[in-house]
LUMFI-997400 format. One record per residue (C-alpha): residue number from 1; residue in three letters; x, y, z. Coordinates in steps of 0.05 Angstrom, whole numbers, always signed. Example, Ala and Ser with C-alpha at 12.3 -4.5 7.8 and 13.67 -1.06 7.14 Angstrom:
residues 2
+------+------+--------+--------+--------+
: resi : resn :      X :      Y :      Z :
+------+------+--------+--------+--------+
:    1 :  ALA :   +246 :    -90 :   +156 :
:    2 :  SER :   +273 :    -21 :   +143 :
+------+------+--------+--------+--------+
This chain:
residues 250
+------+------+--------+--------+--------+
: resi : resn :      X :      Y :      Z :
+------+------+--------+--------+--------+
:    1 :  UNK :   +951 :   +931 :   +255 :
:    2 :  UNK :   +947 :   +909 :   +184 :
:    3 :  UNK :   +954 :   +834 :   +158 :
:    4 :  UNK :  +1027 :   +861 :   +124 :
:    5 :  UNK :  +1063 :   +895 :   +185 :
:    6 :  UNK :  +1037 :   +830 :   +230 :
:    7 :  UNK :  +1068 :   +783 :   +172 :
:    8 :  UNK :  +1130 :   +832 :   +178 :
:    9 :  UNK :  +1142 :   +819 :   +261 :
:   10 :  UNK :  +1136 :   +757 :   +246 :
:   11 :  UNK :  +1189 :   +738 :   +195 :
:   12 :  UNK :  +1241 :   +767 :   +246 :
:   13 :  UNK :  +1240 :   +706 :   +297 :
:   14 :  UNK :  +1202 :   +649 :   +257 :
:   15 :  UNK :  +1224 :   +602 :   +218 :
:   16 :  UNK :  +1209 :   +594 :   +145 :
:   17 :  UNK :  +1146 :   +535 :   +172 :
:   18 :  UNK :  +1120 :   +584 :   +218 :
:   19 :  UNK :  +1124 :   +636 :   +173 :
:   20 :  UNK :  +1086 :   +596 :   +119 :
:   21 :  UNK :  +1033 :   +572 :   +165 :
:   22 :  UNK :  +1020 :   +636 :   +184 :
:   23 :  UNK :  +1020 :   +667 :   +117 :
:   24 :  UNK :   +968 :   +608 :   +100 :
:   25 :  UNK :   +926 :   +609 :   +167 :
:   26 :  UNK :   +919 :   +687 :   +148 :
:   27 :  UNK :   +900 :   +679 :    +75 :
:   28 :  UNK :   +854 :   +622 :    +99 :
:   29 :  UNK :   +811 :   +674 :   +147 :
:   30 :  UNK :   +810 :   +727 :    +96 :
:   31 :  UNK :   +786 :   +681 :    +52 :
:   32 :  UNK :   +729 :   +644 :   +106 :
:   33 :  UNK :   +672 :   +690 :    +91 :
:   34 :  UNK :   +680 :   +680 :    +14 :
:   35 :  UNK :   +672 :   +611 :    +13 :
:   36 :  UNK :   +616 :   +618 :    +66 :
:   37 :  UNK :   +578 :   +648 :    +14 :
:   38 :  UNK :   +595 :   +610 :    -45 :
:   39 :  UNK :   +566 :   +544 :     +1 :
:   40 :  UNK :   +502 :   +584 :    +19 :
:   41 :  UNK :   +484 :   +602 :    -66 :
:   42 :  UNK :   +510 :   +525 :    -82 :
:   43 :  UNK :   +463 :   +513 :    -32 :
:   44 :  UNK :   +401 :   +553 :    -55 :
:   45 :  UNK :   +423 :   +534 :   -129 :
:   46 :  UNK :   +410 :   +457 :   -117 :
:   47 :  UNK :   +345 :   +475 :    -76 :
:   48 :  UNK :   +315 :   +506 :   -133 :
:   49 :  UNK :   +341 :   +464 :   -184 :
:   50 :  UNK :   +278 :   +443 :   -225 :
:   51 :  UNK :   +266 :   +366 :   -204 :
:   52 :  UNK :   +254 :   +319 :   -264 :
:   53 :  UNK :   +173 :   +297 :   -272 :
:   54 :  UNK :   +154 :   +228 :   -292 :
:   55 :  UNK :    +90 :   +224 :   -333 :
:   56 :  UNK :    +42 :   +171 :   -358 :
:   57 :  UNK :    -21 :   +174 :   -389 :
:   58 :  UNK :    -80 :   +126 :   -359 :
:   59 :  UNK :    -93 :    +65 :   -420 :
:   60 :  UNK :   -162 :    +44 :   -415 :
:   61 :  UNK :   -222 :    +62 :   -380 :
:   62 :  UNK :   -263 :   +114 :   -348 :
:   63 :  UNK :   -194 :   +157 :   -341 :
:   64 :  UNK :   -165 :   +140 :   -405 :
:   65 :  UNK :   -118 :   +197 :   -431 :
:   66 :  UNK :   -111 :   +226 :   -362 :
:   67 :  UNK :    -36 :   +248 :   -353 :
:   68 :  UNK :     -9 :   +226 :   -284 :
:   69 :  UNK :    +54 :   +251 :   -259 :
:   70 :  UNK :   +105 :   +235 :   -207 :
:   71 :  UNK :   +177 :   +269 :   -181 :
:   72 :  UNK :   +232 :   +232 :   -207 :
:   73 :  UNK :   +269 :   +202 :   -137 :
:   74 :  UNK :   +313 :   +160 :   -177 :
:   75 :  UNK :   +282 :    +93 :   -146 :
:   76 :  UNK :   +226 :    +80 :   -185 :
:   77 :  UNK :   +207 :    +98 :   -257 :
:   78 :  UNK :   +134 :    +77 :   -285 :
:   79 :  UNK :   +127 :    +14 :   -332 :
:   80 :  UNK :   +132 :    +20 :   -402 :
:   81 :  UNK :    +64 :    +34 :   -438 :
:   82 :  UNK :    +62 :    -28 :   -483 :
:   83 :  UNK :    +76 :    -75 :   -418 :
:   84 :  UNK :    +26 :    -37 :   -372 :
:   85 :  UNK :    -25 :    -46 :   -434 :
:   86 :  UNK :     -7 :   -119 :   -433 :
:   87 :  UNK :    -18 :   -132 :   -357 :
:   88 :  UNK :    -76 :   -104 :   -352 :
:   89 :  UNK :   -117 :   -123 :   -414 :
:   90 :  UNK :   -101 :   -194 :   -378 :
:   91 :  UNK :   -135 :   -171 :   -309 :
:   92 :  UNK :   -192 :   -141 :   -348 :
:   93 :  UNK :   -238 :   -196 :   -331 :
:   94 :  UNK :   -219 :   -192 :   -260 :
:   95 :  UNK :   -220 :   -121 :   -245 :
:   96 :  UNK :   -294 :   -100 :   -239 :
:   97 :  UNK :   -312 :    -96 :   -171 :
:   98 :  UNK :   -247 :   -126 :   -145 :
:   99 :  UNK :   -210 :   -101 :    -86 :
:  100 :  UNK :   -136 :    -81 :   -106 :
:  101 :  UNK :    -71 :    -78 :    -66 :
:  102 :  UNK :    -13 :    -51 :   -104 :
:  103 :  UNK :    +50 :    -64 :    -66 :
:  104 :  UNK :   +115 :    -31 :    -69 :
:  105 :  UNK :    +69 :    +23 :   -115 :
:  106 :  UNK :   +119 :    +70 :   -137 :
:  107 :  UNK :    +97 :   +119 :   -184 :
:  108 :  UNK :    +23 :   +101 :   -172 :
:  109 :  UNK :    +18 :    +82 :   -244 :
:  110 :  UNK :    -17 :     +8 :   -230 :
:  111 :  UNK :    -58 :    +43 :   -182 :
:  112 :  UNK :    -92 :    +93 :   -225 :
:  113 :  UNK :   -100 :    +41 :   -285 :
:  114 :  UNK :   -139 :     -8 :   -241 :
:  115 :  UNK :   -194 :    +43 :   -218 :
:  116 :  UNK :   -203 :    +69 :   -290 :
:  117 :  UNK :   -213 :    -14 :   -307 :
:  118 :  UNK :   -269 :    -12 :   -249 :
:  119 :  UNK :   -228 :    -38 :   -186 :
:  120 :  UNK :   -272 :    -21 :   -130 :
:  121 :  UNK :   -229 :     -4 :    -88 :
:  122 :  UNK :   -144 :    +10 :   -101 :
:  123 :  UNK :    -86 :    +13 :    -45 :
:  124 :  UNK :    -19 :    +20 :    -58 :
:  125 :  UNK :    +32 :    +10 :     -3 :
:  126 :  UNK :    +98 :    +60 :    -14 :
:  127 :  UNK :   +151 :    +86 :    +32 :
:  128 :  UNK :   +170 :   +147 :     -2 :
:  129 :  UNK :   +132 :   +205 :    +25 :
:  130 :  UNK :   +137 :   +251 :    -36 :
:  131 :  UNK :   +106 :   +198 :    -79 :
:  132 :  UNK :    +44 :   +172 :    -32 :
:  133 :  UNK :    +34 :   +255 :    -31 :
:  134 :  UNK :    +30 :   +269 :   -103 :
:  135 :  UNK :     -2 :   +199 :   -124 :
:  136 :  UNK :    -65 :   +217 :    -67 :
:  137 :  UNK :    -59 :   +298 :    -89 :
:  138 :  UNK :    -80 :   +270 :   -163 :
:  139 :  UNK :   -136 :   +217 :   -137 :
:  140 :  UNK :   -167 :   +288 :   -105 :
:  141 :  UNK :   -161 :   +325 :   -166 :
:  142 :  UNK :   -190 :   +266 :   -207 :
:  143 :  UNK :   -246 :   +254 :   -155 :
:  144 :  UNK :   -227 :   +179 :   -145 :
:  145 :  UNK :   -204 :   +195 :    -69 :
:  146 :  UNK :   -261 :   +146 :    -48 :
:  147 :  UNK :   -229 :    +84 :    -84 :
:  148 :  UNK :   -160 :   +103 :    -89 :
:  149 :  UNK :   -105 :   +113 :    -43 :
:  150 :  UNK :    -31 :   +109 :    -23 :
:  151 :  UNK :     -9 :    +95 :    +44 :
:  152 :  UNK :    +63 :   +105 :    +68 :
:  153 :  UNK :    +87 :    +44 :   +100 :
:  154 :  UNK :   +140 :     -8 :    +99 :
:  155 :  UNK :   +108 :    -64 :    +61 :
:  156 :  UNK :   +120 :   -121 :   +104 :
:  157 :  UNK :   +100 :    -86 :   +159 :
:  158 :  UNK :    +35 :    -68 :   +132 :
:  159 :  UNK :    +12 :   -137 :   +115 :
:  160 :  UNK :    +27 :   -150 :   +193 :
:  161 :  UNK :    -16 :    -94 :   +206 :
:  162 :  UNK :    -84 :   -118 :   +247 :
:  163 :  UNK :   -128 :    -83 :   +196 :
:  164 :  UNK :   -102 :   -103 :   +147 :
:  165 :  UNK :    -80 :   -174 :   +163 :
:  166 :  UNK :   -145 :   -219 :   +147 :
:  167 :  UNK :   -170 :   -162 :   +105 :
:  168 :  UNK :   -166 :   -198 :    +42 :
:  169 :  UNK :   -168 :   -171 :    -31 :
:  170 :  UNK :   -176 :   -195 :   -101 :
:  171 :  UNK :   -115 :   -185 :   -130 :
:  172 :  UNK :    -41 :   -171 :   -106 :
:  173 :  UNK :     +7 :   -139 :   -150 :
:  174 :  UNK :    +75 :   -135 :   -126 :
:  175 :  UNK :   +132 :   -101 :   -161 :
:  176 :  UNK :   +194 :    -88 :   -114 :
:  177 :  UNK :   +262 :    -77 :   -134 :
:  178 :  UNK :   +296 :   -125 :   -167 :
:  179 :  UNK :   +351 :   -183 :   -140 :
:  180 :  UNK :   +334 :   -169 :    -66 :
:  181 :  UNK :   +290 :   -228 :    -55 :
:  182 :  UNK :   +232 :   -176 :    -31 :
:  183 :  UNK :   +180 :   -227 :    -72 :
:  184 :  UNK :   +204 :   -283 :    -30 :
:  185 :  UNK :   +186 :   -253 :    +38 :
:  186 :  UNK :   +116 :   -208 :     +8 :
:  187 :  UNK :    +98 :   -279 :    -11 :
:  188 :  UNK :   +114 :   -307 :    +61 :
:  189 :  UNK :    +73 :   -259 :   +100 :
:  190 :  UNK :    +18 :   -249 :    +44 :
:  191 :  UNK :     +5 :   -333 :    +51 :
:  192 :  UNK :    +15 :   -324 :   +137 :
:  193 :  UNK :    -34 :   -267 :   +137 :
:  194 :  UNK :    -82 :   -295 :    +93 :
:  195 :  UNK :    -91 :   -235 :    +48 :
:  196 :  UNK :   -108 :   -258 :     -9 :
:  197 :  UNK :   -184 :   -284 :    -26 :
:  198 :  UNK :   -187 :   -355 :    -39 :
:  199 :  UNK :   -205 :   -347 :   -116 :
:  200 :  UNK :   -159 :   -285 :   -119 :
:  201 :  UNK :    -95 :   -273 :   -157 :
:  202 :  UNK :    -25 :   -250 :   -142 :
:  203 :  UNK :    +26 :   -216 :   -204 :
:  204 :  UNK :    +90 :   -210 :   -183 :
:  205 :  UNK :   +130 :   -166 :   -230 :
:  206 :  UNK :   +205 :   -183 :   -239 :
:  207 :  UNK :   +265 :   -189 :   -273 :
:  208 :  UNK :   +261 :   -256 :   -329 :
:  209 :  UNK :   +326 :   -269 :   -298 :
:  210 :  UNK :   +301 :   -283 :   -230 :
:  211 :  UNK :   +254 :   -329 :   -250 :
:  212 :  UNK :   +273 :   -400 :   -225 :
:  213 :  UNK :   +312 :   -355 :   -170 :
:  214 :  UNK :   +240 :   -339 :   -129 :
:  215 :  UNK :   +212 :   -383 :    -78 :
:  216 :  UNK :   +141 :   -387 :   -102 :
:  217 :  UNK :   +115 :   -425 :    -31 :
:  218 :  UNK :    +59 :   -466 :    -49 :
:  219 :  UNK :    +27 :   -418 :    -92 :
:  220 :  UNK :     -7 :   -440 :   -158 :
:  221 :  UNK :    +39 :   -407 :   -218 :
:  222 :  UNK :    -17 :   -405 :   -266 :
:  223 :  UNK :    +23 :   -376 :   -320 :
:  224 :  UNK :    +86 :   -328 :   -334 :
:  225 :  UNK :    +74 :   -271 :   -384 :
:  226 :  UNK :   +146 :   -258 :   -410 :
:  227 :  UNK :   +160 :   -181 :   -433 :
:  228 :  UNK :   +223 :   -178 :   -463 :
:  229 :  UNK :   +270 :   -171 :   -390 :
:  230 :  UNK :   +212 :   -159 :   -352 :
:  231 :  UNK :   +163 :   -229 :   -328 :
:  232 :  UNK :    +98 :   -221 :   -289 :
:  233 :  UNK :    +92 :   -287 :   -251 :
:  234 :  UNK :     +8 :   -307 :   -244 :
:  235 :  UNK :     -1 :   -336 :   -180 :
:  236 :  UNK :    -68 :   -366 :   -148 :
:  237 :  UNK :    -85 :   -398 :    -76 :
:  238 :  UNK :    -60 :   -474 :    -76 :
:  239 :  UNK :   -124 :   -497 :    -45 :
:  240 :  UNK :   -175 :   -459 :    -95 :
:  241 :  UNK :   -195 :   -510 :   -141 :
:  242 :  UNK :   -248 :   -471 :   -186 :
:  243 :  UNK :   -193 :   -428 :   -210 :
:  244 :  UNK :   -148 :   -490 :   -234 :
:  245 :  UNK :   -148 :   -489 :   -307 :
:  246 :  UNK :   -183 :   -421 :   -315 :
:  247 :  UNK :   -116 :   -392 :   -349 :
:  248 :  UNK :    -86 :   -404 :   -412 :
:  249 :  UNK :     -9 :   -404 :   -430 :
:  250 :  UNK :    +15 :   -337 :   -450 :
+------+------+--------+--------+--------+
């Protein structure tokens, strides 16, 4: 029996709210394996929707030039050029050799300047699977695999980690996400771990606005390298005494 003559019975004993709910509930089925289909290529349509690429270029070094890219996730983008330049002319002196922990790495970008600088070794800690992929894909294809690496992990749990807890490292960069008070705790469990060497360094990256809003513990500020909205607090162990003095203002 069609849709029409079943309308048709209908309309003798209903009244007109029946009648429109069933006109409705029929158009409604007619209409279910349309819109079934429309969902599936909306679907397929966002799935191969070409994903934005974030790209750098390494500054100085043994990789200089080298074009390092990373899927844009919407959470992290990499440093500006001129400010990456500026942060890391300042560790040039104490990159050679050093042992490197990037936390909260992002994009990777840090991680890949500091082993073209002559970092020894170069970890980054980053929770976003797509990004430790890609940013250990390119140490592969640059040959660096043996002194770089990303490792998916929550930070603070990391730095709890046994192997890593005790396993101390020259210098600590730490560059979270802005007004959520991550620097406070990193530098709580960095100092209760003992992670950092006794004549190492910590940069914290953050927001100028945040400044006298961080709990800086006991640590040594050594100096804070203002970049427009963007300040790298210089931090040093509170007990090392050879590195008091060793910096100069900004």
């Amino acid at each position: 029996m069609s849709h029409s003559s079943d309308i048709k019975k209908h309309f003798i004993c209903q009244t007109w709210q029946q009648k429109t709910l069933y006109i409705l509930s029929t158009i409604y089925t007619d209409l279910l394996p349309l819109i079934a289909k429309v969902r599936y290529y909306e679907l397929v349509m966002k799935k191969n929707q070409k994903r934005k690429i974030l790209e750098f270029s390494v500054i100085s070094g043994f990789l200089k030039g080298k074009k390092i890219s990373a899927p844009d996730l919407g959470v992290t983008r990499p440093p500006l050029s001129r400010i990456r330049k500026s942060i890391f002319d300042f560790l040039n002196p104490y990159l050679v050799d050093a042992k490197y922990l990037d936390l909260f790495t992002g994009t990777g970008s840090y991680l890949f300047e500091a082993v073209s600088r002559g970092a020894s070794s170069a970890v980054g800690v980053e929770l976003e699977p797509e990004l430790v992929k890609v940013i250990n894909k390119q140490a592969t294809e640059l040959s660096i695999s043996d002194k770089l690496k990303a490792v998916r992990a929550n930070v603070f749990e990391y730095i709890k980690q046994p192997g890593n807890s005790g396993n101390k490292v020259d210098i600590i960069m730490i560059a979270p996400p802005q007004y959520k008070q991550m620097i406070d705790k990193t530098l709580l469990l960095l100092k209760e771990y003992e992670c950092l060497n006794s004549n190492g360094i910590i940069l914290a990256q953050h927001d100028s606005s945040e400044t006298k809003k961080i709990n800086w513990l006991n640590f040594k500020i050594e100096q804070q390298r203002k970049y427009g909205n963007t300040t790298f607090t210089v931090l040093s162990n509170p007990f090392d005494e050879k590195k008091a003095g060793n910096y100069s203002p900004a």
